[in-house]
Structures are given as C-alpha cells and as structure tokens.
C-alpha positions as CSV (number, residue, x, y, z in Angstrom):
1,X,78.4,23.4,-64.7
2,X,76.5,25.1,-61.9
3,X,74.5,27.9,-63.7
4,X,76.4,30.9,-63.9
5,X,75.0,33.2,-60.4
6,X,75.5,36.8,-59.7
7,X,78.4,37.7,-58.0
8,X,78.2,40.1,-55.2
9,X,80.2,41.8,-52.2
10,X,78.8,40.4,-49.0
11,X,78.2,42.9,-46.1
12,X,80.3,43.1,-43.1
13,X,80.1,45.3,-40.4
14,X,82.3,48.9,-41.3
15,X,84.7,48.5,-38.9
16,X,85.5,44.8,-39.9
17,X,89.5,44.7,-40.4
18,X,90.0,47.1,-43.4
19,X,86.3,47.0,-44.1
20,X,85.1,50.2,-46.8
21,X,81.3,51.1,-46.7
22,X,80.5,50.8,-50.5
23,X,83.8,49.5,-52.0
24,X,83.5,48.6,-55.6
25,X,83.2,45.2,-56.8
26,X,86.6,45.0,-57.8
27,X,87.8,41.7,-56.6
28,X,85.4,40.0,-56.4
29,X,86.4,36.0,-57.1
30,X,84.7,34.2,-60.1
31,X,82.3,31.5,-59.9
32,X,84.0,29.6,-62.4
33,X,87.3,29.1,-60.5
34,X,84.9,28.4,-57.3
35,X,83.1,25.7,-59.6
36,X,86.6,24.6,-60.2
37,X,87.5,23.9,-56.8
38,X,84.4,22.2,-55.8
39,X,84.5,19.7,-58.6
40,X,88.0,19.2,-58.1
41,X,87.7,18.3,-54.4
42,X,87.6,15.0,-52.8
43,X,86.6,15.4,-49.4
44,X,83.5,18.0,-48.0
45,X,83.0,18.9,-45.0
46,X,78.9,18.9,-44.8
47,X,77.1,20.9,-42.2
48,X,73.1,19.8,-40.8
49,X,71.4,20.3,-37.5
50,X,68.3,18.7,-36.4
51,X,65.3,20.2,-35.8
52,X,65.7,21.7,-32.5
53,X,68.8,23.3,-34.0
54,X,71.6,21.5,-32.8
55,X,74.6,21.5,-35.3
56,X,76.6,18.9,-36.8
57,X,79.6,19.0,-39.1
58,X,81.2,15.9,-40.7
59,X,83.8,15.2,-43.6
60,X,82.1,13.2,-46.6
61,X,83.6,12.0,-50.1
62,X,81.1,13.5,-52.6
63,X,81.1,14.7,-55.7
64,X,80.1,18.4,-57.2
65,X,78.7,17.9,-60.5
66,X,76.1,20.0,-62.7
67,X,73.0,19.1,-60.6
68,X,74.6,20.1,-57.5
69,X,76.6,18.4,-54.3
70,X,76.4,14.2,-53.8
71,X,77.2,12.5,-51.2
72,X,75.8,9.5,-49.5
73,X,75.1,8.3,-46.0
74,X,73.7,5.3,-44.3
75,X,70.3,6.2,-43.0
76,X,71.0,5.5,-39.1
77,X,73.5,8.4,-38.9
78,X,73.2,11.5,-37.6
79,X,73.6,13.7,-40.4
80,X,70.7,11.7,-42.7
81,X,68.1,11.9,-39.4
82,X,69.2,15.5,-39.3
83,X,68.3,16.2,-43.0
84,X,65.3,14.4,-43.1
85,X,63.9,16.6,-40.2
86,X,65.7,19.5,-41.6
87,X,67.3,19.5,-45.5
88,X,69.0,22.3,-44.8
89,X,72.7,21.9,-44.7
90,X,75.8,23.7,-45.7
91,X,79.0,22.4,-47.7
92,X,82.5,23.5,-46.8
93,X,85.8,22.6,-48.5
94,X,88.6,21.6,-46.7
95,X,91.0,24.7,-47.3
96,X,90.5,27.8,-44.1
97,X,92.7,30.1,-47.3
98,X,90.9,30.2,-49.9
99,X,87.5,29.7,-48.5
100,X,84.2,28.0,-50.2
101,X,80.9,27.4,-48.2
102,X,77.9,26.8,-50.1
103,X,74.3,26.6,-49.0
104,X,71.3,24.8,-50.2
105,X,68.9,22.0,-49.4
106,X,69.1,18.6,-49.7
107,X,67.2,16.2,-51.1
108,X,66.8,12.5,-50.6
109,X,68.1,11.5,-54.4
110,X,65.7,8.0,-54.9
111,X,65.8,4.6,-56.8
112,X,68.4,1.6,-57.1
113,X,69.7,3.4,-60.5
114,X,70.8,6.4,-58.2
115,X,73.0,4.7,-56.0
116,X,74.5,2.8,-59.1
117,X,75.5,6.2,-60.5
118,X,76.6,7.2,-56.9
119,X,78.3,3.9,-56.2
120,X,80.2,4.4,-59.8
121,X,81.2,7.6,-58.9
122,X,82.6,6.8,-55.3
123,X,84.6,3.8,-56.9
124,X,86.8,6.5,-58.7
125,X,87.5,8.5,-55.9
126,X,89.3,5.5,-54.6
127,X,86.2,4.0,-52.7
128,X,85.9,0.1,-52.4
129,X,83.1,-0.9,-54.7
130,X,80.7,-3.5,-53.3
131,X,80.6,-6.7,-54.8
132,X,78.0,-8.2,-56.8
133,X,75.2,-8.8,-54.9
134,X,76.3,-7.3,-51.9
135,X,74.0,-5.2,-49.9
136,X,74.2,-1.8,-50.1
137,X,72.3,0.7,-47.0
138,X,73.3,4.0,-48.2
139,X,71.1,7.1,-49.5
140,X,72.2,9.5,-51.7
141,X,71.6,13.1,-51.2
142,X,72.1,16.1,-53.5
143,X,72.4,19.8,-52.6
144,X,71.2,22.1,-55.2
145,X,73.1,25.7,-54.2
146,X,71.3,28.8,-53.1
147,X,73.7,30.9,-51.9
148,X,77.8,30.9,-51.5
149,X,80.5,32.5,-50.0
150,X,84.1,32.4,-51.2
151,X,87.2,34.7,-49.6
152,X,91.1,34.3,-49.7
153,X,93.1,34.9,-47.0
154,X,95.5,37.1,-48.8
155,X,93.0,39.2,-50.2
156,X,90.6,39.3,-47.6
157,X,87.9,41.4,-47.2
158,X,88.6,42.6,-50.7
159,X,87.8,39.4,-52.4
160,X,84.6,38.7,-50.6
161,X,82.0,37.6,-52.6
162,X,78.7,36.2,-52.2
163,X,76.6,34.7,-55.1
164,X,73.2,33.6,-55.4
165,X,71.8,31.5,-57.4
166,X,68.4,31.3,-58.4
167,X,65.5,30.4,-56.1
168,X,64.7,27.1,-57.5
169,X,68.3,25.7,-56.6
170,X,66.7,24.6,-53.3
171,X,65.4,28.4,-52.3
C-alpha cells in the first residue's frame, strides 16, 4: 500500500456552504478506505495539459498498486505528448459522491519487462492480450501521489480531507 500520509482538513473559503473557520478534524475520511477505492477501481479518469497549459481529461484502465497509478498510452496521443512536455497530471475516479482526485507526476515507466507486467495486468481487467509476437506501441506511465483530496456528498464539507504524502512521491 501507498505509504500511510497525513490526513488533514483542506481550506475553503468561510462562507463555503456550512463552512466553520477552525473546525476540528473530526471527519476526516481515512486513507485506507481511499487506498481501497483506488485499487479497487477499473476505470480513471486522468487529467494532463501541455505546456502552454491547455487541459485535457480522458478515461484510462489502470491499475493503483503500491508504487503508485499505471496506466498506458500509445505515444502519438495527446495525453503522452502532454506528459512528456509536462508530467504533471491528476487522477480522478469515476464516482462525483464520494470523491477521490489525486495529484502527482508521471513518469515514463521504461523497458520491454514493464509493459509485460503492464500488459499482464491489463489482461485481468478484461483487456485483450496481444498475441505472441504481436507488436505492441504503448508506454507505461506511473503516478507516484503528492497530494489528494477525498469528500462525500452526504457529509460534505465535514469530511473534507486533504493528505500529503511525502515530497519524494513525485514532489
């Protein structure tokens, strides 16, 4: 897993819907159950802009494991031209209740043994795996996290949190 990171209210403004200026950490959500999620989910939606800031969100199948977010792309697309003039990205599940965006940097994951593992991987999400043989034109990125955000709906702002991790997670 993830390595544990300190969980934290995140600010919003005072007058934010029900917003208290120093409420307690009392509801905070738990890392663990947000670890939960993101290795339990199938489909991410993954966040990039180039380098003159223009933004771009896409789904992806990836996996969360303990290094971090993988995913792969071919290296024509948008989103790998965008990371490779700008790593920086941001991963979003699926669900608008029970919220989970986590921010990091990616990095170009390298070597025939890596898109294997990746390759493996995809095949059990439900992926067709390529044939012997057959060429593959994918790279594989991985997301360390730096920082992440995670509200409910129903308990929102209350349950608000914020937790960073430590700055060599892609800091």
């Amino acid at each position: 897993m993830t390595p544990e990171p300190a969980a934290e209210r995140a600010r919003i403004p005072a007058d934010y819907q029900g917003a208290e200026p120093g409420r307690s950490a009392v509801g905070l959500l738990t890392w663990r159950e947000a670890h939960r999620r993101l290795a339990g989910a199938r489909t991410y939606w993954v966040a990039t802009s180039s380098a003159d800031g223009r933004p771009l969100a896409r789904p992806f199948w990836g996996l969360w494991s303990a290094d971090g977010f993988l995913f792969a792309t071919q290296p024509a697309t948008r989103t790998a031209r965008n990371l490779e003039e700008n790593p920086r990205m941001q991963v979003n599940l699926e669900d608008g209740e029970e919220v989970l965006a986590v921010e990091g940097r990616a990095e170009r994951v390298g070597g025939e043994s890596s898109i294997d593992e990746w390759l493996e991987k995809y095949a059990a999400l439900g992926a067709r795996r390529p044939a012997e043989g057959e060429e593959v034109d994918r790279v594989v990125y991985r997301m360390r996290p730096r920082r992440a955000y995670g509200w409910t709906l129903a308990g929102f702002p209350g349950d608000l949190t914020r937790w960073n991790f430590d700055a060599e997670n892609g800091g």
